[in-house]
TORKOL-4160 file (C-alpha; in steps of 0.2 Angstrom, whole numbers, padded with zeros to 4 digits, m for minus):
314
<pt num="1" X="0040" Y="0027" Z="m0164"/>
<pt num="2" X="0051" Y="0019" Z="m0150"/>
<pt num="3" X="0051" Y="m0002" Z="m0152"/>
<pt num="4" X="0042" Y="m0003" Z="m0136"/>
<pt num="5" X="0028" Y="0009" Z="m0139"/>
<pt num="6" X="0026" Y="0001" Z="m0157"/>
<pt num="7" X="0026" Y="m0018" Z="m0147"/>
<pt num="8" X="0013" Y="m0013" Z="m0135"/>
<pt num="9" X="0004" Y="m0003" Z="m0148"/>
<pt num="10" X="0002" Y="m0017" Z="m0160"/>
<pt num="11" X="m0003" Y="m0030" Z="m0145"/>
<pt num="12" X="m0017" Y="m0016" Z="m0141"/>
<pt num="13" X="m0022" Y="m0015" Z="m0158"/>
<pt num="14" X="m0025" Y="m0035" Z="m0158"/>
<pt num="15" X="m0034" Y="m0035" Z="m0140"/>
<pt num="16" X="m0040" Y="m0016" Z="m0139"/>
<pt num="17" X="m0060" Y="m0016" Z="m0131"/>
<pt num="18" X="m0066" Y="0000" Z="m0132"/>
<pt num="19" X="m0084" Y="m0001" Z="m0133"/>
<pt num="20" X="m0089" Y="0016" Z="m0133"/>
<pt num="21" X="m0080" Y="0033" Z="m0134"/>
<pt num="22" X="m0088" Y="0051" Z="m0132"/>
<pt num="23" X="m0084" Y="0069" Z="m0132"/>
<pt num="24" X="m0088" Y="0077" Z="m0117"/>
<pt num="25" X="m0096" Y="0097" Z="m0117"/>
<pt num="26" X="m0093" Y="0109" Z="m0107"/>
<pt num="27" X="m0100" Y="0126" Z="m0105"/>
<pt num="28" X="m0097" Y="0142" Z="m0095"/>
<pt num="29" X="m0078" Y="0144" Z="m0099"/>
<pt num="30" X="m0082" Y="0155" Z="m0117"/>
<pt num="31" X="m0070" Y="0151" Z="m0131"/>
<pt num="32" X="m0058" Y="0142" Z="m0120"/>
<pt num="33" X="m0054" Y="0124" Z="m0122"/>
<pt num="34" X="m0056" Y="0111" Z="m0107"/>
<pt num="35" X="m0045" Y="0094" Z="m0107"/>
<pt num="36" X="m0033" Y="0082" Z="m0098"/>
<pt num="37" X="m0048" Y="0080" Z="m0084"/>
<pt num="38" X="m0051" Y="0071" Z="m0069"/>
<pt num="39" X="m0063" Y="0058" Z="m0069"/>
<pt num="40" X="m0080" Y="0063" Z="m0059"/>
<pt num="41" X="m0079" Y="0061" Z="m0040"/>
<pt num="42" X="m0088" Y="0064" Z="m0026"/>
<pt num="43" X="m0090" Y="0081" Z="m0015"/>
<pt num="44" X="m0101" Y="0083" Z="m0003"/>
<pt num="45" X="m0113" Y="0071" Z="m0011"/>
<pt num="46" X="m0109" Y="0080" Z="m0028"/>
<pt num="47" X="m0103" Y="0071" Z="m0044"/>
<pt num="48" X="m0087" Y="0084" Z="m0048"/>
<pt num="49" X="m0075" Y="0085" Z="m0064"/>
<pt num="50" X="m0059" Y="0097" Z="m0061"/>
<pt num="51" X="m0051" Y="0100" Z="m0080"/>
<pt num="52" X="m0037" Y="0114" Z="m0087"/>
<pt num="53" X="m0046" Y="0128" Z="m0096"/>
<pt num="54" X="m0037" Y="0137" Z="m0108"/>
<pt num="55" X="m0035" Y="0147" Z="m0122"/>
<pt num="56" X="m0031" Y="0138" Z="m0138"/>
<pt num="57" X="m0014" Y="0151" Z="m0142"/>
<pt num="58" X="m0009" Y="0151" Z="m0124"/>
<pt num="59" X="m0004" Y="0140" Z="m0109"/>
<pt num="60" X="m0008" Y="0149" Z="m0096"/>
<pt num="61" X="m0023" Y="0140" Z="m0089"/>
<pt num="62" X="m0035" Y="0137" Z="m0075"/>
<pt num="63" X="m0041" Y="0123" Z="m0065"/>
<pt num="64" X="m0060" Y="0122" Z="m0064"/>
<pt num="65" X="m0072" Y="0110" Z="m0055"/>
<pt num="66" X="m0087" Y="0109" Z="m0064"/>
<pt num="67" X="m0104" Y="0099" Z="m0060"/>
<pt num="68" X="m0116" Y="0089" Z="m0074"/>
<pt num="69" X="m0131" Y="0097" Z="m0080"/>
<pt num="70" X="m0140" Y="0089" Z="m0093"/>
<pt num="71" X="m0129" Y="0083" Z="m0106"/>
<pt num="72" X="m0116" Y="0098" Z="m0100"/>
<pt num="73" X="m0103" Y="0103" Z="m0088"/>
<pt num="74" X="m0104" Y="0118" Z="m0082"/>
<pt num="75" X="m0094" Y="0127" Z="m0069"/>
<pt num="76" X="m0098" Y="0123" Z="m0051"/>
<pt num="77" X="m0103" Y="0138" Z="m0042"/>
<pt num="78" X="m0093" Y="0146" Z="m0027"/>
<pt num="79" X="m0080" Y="0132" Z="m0030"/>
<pt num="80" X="m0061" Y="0139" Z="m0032"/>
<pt num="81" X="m0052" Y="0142" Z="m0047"/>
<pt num="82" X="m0034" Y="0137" Z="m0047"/>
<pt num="83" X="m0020" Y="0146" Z="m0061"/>
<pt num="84" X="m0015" Y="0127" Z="m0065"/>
<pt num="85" X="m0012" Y="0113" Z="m0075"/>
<pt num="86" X="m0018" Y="0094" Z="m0076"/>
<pt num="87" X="m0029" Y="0091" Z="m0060"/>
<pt num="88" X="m0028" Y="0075" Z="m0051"/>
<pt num="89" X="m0038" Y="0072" Z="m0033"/>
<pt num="90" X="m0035" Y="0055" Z="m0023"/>
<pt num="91" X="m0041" Y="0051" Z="m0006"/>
<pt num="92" X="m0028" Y="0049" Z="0010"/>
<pt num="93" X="m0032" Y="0046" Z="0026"/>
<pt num="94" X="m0051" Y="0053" Z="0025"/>
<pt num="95" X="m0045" Y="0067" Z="0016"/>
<pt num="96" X="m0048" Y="0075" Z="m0001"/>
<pt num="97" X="m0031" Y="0078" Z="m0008"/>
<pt num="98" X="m0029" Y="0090" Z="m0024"/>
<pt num="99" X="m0016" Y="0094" Z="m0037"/>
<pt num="100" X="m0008" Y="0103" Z="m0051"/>
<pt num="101" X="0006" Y="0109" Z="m0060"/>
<pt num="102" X="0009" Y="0127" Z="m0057"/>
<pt num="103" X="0021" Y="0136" Z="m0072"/>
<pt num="104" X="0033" Y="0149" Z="m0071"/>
<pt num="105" X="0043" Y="0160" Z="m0078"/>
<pt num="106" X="0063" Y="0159" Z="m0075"/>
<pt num="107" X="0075" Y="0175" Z="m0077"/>
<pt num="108" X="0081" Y="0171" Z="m0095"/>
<pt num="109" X="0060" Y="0170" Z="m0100"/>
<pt num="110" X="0061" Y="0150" Z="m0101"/>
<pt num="111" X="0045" Y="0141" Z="m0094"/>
<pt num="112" X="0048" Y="0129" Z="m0075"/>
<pt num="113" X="0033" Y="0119" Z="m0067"/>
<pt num="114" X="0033" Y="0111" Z="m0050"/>
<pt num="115" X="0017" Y="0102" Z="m0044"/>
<pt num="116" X="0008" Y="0109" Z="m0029"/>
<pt num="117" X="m0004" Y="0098" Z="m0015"/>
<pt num="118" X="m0019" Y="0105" Z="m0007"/>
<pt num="119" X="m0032" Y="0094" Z="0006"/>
<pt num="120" X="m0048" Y="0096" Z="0015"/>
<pt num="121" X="m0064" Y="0090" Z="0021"/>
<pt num="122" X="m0072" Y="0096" Z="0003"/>
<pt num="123" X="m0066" Y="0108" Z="m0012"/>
<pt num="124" X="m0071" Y="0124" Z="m0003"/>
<pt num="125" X="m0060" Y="0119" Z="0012"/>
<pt num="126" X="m0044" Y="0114" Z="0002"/>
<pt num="127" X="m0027" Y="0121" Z="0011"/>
<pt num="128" X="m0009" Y="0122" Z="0003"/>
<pt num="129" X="0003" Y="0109" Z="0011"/>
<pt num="130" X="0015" Y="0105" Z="0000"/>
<pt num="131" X="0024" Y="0105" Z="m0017"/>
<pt num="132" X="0036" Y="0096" Z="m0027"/>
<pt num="133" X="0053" Y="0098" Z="m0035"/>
<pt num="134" X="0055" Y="0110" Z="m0047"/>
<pt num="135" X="0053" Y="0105" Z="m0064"/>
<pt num="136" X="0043" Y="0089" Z="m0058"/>
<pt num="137" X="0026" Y="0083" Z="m0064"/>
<pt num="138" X="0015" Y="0068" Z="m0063"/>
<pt num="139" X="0018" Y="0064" Z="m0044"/>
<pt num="140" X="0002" Y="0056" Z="m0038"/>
<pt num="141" X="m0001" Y="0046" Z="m0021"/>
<pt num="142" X="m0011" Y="0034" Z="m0015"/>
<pt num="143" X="m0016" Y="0027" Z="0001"/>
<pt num="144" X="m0009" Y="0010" Z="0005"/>
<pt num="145" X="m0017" Y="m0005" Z="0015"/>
<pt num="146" X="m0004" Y="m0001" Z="0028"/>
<pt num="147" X="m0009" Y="0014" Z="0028"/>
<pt num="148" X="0005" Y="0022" Z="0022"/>
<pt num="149" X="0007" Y="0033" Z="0007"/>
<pt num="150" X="0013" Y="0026" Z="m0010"/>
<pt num="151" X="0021" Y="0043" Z="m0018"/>
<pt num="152" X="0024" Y="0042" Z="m0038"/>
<pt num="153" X="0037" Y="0053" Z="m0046"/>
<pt num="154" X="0043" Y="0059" Z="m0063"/>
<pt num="155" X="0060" Y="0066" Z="m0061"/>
<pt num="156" X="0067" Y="0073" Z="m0078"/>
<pt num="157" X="0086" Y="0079" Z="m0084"/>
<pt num="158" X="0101" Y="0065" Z="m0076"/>
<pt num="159" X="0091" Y="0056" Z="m0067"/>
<pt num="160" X="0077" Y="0052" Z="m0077"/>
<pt num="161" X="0079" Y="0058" Z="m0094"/>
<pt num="162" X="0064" Y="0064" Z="m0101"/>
<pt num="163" X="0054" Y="0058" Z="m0086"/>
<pt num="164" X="0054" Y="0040" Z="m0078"/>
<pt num="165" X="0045" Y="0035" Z="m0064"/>
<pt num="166" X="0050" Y="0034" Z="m0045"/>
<pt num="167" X="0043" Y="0027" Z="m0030"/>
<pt num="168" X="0046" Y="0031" Z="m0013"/>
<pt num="169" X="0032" Y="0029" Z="0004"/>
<pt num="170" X="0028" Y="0042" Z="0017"/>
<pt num="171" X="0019" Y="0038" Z="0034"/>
<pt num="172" X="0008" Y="0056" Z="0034"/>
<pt num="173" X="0005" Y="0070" Z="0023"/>
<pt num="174" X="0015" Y="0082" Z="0033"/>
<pt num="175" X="0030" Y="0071" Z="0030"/>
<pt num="176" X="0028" Y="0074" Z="0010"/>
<pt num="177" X="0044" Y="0085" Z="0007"/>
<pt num="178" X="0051" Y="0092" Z="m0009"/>
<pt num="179" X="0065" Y="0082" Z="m0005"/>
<pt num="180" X="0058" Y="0067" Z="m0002"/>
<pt num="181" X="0049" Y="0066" Z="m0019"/>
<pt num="182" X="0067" Y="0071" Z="m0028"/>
<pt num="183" X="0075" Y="0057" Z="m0017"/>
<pt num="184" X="0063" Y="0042" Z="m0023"/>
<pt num="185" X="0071" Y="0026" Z="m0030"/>
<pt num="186" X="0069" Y="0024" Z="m0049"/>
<pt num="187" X="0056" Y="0010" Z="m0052"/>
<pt num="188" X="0067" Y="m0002" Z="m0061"/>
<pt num="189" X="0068" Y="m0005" Z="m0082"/>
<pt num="190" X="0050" Y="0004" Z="m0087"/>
<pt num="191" X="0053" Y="0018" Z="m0099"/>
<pt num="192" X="0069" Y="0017" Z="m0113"/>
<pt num="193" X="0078" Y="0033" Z="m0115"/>
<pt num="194" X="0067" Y="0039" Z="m0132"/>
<pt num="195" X="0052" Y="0038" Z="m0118"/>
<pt num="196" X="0043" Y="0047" Z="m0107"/>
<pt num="197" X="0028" Y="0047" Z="m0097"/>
<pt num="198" X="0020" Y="0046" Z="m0079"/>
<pt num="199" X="0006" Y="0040" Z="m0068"/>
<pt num="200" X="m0011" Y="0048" Z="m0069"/>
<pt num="201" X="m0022" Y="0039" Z="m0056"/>
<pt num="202" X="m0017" Y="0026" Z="m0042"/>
<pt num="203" X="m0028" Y="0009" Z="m0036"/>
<pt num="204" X="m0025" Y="m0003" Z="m0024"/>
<pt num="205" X="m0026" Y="m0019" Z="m0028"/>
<pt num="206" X="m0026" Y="m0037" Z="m0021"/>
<pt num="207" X="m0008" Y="m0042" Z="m0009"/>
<pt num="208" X="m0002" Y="m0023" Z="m0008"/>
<pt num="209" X="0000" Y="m0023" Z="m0026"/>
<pt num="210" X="m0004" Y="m0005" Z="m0037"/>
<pt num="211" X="m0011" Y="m0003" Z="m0051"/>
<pt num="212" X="m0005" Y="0011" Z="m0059"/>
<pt num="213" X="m0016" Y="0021" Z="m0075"/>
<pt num="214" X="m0002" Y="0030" Z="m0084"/>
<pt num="215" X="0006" Y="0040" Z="m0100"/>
<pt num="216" X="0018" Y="0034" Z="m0109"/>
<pt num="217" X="0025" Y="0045" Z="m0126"/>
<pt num="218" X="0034" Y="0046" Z="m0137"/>
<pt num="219" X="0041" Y="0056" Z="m0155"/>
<pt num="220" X="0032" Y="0051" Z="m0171"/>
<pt num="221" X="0041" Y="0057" Z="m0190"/>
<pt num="222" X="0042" Y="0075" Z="m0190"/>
<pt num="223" X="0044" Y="0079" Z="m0170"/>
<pt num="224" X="0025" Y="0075" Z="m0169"/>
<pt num="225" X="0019" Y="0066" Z="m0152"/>
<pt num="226" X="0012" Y="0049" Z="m0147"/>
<pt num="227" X="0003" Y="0050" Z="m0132"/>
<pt num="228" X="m0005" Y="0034" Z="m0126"/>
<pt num="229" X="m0013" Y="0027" Z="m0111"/>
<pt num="230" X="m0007" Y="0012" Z="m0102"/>
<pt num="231" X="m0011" Y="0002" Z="m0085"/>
<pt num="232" X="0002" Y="m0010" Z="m0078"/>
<pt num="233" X="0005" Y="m0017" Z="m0059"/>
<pt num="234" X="0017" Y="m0009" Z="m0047"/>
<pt num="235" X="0024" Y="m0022" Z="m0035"/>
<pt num="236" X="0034" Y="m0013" Z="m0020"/>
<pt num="237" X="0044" Y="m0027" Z="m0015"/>
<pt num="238" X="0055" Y="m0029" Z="m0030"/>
<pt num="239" X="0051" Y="m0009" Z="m0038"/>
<pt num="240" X="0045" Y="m0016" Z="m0052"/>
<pt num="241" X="0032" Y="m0012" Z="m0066"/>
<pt num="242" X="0023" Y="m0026" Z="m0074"/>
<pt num="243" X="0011" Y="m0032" Z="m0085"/>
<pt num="244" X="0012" Y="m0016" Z="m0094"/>
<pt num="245" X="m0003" Y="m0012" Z="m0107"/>
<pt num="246" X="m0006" Y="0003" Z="m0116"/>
<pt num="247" X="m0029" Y="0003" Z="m0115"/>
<pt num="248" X="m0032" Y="0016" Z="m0129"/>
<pt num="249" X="m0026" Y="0028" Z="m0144"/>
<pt num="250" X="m0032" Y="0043" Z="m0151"/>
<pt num="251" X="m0042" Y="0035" Z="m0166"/>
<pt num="252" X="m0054" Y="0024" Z="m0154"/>
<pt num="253" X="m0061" Y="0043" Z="m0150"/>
<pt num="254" X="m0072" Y="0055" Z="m0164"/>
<pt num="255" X="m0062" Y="0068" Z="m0173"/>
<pt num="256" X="m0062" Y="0084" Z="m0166"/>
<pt num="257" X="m0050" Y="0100" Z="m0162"/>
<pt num="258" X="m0032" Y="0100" Z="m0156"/>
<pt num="259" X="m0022" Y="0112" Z="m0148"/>
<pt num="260" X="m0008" Y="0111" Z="m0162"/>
<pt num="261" X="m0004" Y="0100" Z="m0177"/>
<pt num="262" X="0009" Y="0091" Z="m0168"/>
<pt num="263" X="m0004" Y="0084" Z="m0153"/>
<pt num="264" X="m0017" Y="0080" Z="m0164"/>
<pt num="265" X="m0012" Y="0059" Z="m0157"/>
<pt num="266" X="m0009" Y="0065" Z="m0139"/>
<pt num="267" X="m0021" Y="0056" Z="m0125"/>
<pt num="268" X="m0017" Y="0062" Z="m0108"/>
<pt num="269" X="m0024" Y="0049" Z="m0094"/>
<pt num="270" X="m0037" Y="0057" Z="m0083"/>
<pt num="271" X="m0044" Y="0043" Z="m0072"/>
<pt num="272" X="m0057" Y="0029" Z="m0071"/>
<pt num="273" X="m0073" Y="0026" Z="m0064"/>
<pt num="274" X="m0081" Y="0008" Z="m0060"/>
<pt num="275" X="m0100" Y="0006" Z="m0067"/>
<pt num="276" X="m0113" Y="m0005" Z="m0061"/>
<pt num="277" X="m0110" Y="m0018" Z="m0074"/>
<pt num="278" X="m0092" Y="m0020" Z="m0071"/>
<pt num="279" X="m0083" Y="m0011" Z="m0086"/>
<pt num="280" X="m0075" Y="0005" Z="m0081"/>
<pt num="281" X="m0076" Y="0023" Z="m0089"/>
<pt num="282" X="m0061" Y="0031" Z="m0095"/>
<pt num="283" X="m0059" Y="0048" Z="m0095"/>
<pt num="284" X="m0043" Y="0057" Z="m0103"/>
<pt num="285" X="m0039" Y="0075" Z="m0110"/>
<pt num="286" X="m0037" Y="0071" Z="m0132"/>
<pt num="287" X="m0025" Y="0082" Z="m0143"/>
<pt num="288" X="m0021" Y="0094" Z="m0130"/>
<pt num="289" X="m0041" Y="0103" Z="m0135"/>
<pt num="290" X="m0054" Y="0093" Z="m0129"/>
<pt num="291" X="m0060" Y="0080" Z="m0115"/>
<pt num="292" X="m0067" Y="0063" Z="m0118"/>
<pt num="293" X="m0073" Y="0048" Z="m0111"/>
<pt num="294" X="m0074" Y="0028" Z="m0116"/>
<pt num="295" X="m0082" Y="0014" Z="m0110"/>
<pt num="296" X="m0071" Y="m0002" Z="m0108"/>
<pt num="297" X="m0070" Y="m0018" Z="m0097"/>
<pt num="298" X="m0059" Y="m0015" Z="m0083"/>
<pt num="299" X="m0043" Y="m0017" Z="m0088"/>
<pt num="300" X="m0036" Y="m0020" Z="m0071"/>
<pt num="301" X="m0046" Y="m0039" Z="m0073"/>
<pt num="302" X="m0031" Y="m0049" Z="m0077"/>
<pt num="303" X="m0024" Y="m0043" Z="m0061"/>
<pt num="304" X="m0038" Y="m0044" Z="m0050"/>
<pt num="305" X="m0042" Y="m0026" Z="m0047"/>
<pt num="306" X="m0053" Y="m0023" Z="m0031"/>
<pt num="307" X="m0055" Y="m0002" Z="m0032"/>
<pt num="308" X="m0056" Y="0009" Z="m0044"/>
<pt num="309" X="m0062" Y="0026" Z="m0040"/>
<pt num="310" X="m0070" Y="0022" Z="m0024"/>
<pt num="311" X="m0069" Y="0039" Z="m0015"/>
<pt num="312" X="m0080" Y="0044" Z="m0001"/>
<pt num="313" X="m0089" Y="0062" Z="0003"/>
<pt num="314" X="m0081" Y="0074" Z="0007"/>
C-alpha cells in the first residue's frame, strides 16, 4: 500500500460515517453480474440506473439502463443497450450526456479502450458525438457557472503513469476533440507514481470550485488491488486538488461475490444522490461483481457543497 493511500486510509478509518450500506438487486440480465453503476437519475420523469453487465469469466459487457421495481432493478424496456463499460451520464447545456469505455482488440490480440460520448433530449434519443484518446478512461465533464465545460482526463503511459488526472475547458460540446482531451494540463501533485485513479462524477460547488467524487488505487501484497473512493475540491485557478478524502472501503459494505480473488477490496465510484435529510447516497460497483449503495452525510460539507445530482428531465 502506497504512503498516501495508507495516510488517507487511516484518517478515514478514524472519521469514516457510513451509516448504512446495502446490496442492490438486479434482475432480467440471467447469470450475468451488474457493477460500477450510475447513480439513479432522471428520464423523462423516470428514476434510471445505467450499470455494466457481464459475465463473471469474461469482459465483454453491456451497458444497461434499468428502472426500480419493488425491491429490484430490472431492465428498462425499449431503452438501448450499449457493448460498454463504466457508464457515467452528466447534464451540459440542457442536455443528457452519456458515456463508456468501449474495448478493443489490437493486431497482436492485446486489449485498447477509448471512451465514447453520446447526448439527447432522453435515453431513447441519445447520438454519437464524440470520443476520446485511445487508451483513455475516466474523462467526465461538467457544466460550469460560466457555462463552459470542465473536461476531466486520465491520460496513462509518459504522460501520466498509470493514470493521473488532467483538466482542460471547452465552450460547447462540439468543440470536445480527441485532441483536446490528450492535450489537457496535468492537475498539479495528486497521484504518486505507485497510484492511479480518476474522476467518477462532477459537482459544482460554491466560487467556481469542483468537487470532484473519484478513484484512487493502488497494489496490496501479492498484486492484489485497493480501490477506494475519495472526494476532494478542484480549484481551476491554481490546477490544484485539494482537501483530498478517501469516503469509503470495501469492508463498510456486506460480503458478497467478486469477479476474481485479486478485486475482492476493489470499489469503483459510481455517483451520489442528495436525500431529503441532507446525507447523500453513495452508489459504487464492489469487487468487480456486484453494485451497492451507502448512506452518509454529504461529504462535500466541509466545503460547502451546493449540488449534488441535481439533473433535470429529459
Amino acid at each position: 500500500m502506497t504512503f498516501r493511500v495508507k495516510r488517507l486510509l487511516e484518517h478515514y478509518k478514524s472519521n469514516g460515517s457510513i451509516n448504512q450500506a446495502d446490496k442492490l438487486l438486479f434482475t432480467g440480465v440471467g447469470d450475468r453480474d451488474v457493477y460500477n453503476i450510475t447513480a439513479p437519475f432522471l428520464d423523462q420523469g423516470e428514476e434510471v440506473i445505467a450499470g455494466r453487465v457481464e459475465g463473471r469469466d469474461t469482459e465483454n459487457s453491456d451497458v444497461i439502463f434499468f428502472i426500480k421495481e419493488g425491491n429490484a432493478w430490472r431492465p428498462r424496456e425499449g431503452a438501448p443497450v450499449y457493448n460498454l463499460q463504466d457508464p457515467f451520464v452528466t447534464e451540459i447545456h440542457g442536455q443528457l450526456v452519456f458515456g463508456g469505455v468501449k474495448i478493443s482488440r489490437g493486431e497482436n490480440g492485446g486489449l485498447s479502450w477509448k471512451t465514447v460520448f453520446y447526448k439527447g433530449s432522453s435515453i431513447n434519443g441519445l447520438q454519437p458525438f464524440t470520443e476520446g484518446p485511445q487508451g483513455m478512461k475516466d474523462i467526465r465533464l461538467v457544466e460550469l457557472e460560466n457555462h463552459k465545460i470542465g473536461v476531466f482526463t486520465r491520460p496513462q503511459g509518459e504522460k501520466g503513469g498509470r493514470g493521473k488526472i488532467g483538466y482542460t475547458e471547452v465552450e460547447r460540446l462540439e468543440q470536445l476533440t480527441p485532441l483536446i482531451m490528450d492535450q489537457a494540463s496535468l492537475v498539479k501533485n495528486h497521484f504518486s507514481d505507485e497510484e492511479w485513479g480518476g474522476a467518477n462524477e462532477l459537482y459544482l460547488l460554491k466560487n467556481g470550485v469542483i468537487g470532484v467524487l473519484g478513484h484512487i488505487a493502488c497494489f496490496a501484497d501479492k498484486g492484489n488491488r485497493n480501490y477506494y473512493p475519495f472526494v476532494c475540491r478542484y480549484c481551476r485557478e491554481s490546477n490544484k486538488l485539494t482537501d483530498m478524502r478517501i469516503i469509503a472501503a470495501r469492508s463498510d459494505f456486506p460480503e458478497g461475490e467478486a469477479k476474481r480473488s485479486d478485486l475482492r477490496n476493489v470499489l469503483f465510484s459510481g455517483g451520489m444522490t442528495q436525500l431529503e435529510n441532507g446525507q447523500v447516497e453513495l452508489y459504487v460497483g464492489v469487487s468487480d461483481a456486484e453494485a451497492h449503495k451507502a448512506v452518509m452525510p454529504n461529504p462535500f460539507d466541509l466545503i460547502n457543497a451546493i449540488s449534488i445530482n441535481e439533473r433535470g428531465e429529459g
